[in-house]
N, C-alpha and C positions, 0 to 999 in steps of 0.2 A: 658664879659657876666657874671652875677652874677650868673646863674645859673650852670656855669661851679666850681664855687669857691664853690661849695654844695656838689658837691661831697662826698661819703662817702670816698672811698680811691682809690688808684692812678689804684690798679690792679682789684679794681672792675669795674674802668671804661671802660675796654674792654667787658666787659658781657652785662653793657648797651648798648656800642656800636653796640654790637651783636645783642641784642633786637630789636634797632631801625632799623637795616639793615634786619632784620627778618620783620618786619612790612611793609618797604619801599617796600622788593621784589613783594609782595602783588598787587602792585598799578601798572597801567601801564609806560611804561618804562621814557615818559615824564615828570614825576611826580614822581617821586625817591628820586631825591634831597630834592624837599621841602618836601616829605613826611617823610624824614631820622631827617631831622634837627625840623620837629615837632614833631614827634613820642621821639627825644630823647629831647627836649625841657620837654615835658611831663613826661617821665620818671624819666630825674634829678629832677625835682619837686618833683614829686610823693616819690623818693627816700628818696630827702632830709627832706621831711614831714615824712617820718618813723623814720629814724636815727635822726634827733632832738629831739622825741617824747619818753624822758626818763624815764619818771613815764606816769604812765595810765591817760585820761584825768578826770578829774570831770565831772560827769554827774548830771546837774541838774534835780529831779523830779517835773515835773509839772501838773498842771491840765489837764481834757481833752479837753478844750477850750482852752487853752493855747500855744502860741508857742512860743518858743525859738529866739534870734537875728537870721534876716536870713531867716523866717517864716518857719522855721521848725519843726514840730509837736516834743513835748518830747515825749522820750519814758522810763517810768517806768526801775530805774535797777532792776536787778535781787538782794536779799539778805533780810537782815531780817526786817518785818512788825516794825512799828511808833510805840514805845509806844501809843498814843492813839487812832490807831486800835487794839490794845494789851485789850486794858481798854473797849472799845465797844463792842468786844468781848468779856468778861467775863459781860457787863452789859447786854448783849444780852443774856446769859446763865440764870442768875438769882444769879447772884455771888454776889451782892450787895445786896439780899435780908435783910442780915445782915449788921449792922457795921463791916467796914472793917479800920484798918490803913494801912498807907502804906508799912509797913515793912511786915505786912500780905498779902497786896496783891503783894506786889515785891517779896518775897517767895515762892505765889504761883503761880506766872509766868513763875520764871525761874522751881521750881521743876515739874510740871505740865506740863506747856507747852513749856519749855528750850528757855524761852526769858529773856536775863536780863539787867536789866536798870537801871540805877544809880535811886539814893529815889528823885534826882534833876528832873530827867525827868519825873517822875512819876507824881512829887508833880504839874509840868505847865500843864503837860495833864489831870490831874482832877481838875485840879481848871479851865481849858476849857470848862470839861463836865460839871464840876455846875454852870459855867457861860451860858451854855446853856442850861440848864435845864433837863439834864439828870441823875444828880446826886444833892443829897442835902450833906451839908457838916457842921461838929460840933466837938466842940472839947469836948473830954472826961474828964474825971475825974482829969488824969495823965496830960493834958493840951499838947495832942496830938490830930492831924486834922482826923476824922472819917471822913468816905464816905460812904453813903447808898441811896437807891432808893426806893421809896415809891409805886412805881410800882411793882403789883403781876402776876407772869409769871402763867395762865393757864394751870395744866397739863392735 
């Protein structure tokens, strides 16, 4: 049985055994056996999926229509906001009201609000927003990409 070659090691396998015979006692007495060798059928599995599982796995983030192989709904990790909710966020402030470069606004990210993002991630997520039309984009003087919004925030 392959499930016995899973094993983690020789003297943990009495503990499982333990388990399964903990679960079997449970059941009535006809029903021991097959309940001992499913219970620990279960277990070695369940075991051997922990102890192969040497790094953390990848969690993909998806939409909320979205489901994963298996039709299981994603669930958001936890840890730090996309560059370009980083940028929506300050376009939603009135941060663009001005010309901004990117060295301007990747400065003001991490000092401000302690997010920092390479000028590479910066540079695809506003060339995003000016492809959708939330930012316009031009180059300066020095023959650098400005980002500003023509939209005035109501105070």
């Amino acid at each position: 049985m392959k499930i016995w070659r899973r094993a983690v090691a020789t003297n943990e396998l009495g503990n499982l055994f333990q388990q399964a015979a903990d679960i079997a006692s449970l059941v009535p007495e006809g029903l021991q056996t097959i309940a001992f060798e499913k219970a620990l059928e279960i277990i070695l599995v369940n075991n051997a999926a922990i102890t192969r599982r040497k790094t953390p796995q990848r969690v993909r983030i998806v939409g909320p229509h979205e489901t994963l192989r298996g039709g299981r709904v994603g669930v958001r990790a936890p840890g730090r906001i996309g560059p370009k909710s980083a940028l929506s966020q300050l376009l939603e402030q009135g941060y663009f009201a001005i010309r901004r470069q990117i060295a301007d606004i990747q400065s003001h990210l991490k000092d401000s609000h302690g997010h920092e993002y390479s000028s590479k991630e910066l540079a695809v997520s506003l060339l995003r927003l000016v492809r959708e039309g939330g930012l316009k984009r031009g180059k300066s003087a020095e023959g650098q990409y400005e980002y500003w919004t023509e939209r005035r925030l109501l105070t």
